[in-house]
C-alpha positions as CSV (number, residue, x, y, z in Angstrom):
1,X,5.1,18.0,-11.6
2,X,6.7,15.2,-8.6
3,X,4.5,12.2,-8.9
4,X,4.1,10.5,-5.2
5,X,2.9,7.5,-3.6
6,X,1.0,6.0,-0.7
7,X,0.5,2.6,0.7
8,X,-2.5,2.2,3.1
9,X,-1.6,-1.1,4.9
10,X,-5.1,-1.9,6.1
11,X,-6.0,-4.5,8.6
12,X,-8.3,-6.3,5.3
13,X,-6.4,-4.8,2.3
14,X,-3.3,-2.7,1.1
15,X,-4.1,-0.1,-1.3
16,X,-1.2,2.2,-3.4
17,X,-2.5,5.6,-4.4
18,X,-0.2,7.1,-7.2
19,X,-0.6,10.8,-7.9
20,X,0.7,13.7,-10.0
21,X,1.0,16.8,-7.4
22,X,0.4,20.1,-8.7
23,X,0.0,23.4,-6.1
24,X,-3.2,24.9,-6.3
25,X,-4.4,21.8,-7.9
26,X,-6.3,18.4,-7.2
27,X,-4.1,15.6,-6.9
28,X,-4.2,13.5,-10.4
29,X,-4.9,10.1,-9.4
30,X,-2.6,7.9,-12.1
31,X,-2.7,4.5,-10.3
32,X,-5.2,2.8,-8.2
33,X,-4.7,-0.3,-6.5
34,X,-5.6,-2.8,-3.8
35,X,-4.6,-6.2,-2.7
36,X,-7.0,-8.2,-0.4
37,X,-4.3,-9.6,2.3
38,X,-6.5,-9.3,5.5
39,X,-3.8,-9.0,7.9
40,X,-6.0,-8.4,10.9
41,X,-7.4,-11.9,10.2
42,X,-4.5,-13.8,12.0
43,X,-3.7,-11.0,14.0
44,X,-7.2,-10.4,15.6
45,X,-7.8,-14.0,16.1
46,X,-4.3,-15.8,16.9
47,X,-2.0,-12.9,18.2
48,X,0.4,-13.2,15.2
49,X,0.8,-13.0,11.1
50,X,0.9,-17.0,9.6
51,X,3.5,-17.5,6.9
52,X,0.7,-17.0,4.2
53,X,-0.6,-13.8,5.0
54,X,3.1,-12.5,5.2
55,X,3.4,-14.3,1.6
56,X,0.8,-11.9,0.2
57,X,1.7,-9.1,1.8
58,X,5.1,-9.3,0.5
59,X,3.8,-10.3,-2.8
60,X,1.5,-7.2,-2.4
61,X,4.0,-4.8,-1.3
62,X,6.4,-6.5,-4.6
63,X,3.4,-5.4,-6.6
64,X,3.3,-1.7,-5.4
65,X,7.1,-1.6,-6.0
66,X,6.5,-2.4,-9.5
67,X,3.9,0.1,-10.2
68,X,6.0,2.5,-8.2
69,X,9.1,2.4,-10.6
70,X,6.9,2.5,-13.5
71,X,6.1,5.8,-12.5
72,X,8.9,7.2,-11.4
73,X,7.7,8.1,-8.2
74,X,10.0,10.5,-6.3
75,X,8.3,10.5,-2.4
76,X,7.0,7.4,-1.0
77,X,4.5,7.4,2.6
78,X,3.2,4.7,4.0
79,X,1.0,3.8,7.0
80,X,-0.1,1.1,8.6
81,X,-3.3,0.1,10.9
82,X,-2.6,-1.8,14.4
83,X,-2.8,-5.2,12.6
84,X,0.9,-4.2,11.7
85,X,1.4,-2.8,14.6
């Protein structure tokens, strides 16, 4: 069964959902992760990212890649909230 992933760039936190996809079935949830990197923080209140919030996201997103090899993920979605944006 294809194992997926999904990244939830949030404007407090970035969560990866790692799941075993089976038709007619439940998704199997294998992984569960967030990272508290509160993005919309700078956005919301100075108009832009600051160099440490873009640290931990990428240290975040490093994170997710890790946990996405290990599982041999084969499709990959993400989405993001207007703090990206």
């Amino acid at each position: 069964m294809p194992v997926v992933a999904a990244i939830d760039v949030g404007s407090n936190a970035m969560r990866l959902a790692i799941g075993r996809v089976e038709p007619g079935k439940p998704v199997e949830i294998l992984k569960y992760t967030r990272e508290p990197v509160r993005l919309g923080h700078d956005v919301f209140t100075t108009g832009a990212l600051s160099p440490e919030t873009i640290h931990r996201a990428a240290r975040a997103f490093k994170h997710f890649r890790q946990e996405i090899d290990h599982y041999h993920c084969q499709r990959i979605r993400a989405v993001a909230t207007s703090a990206v944006r």
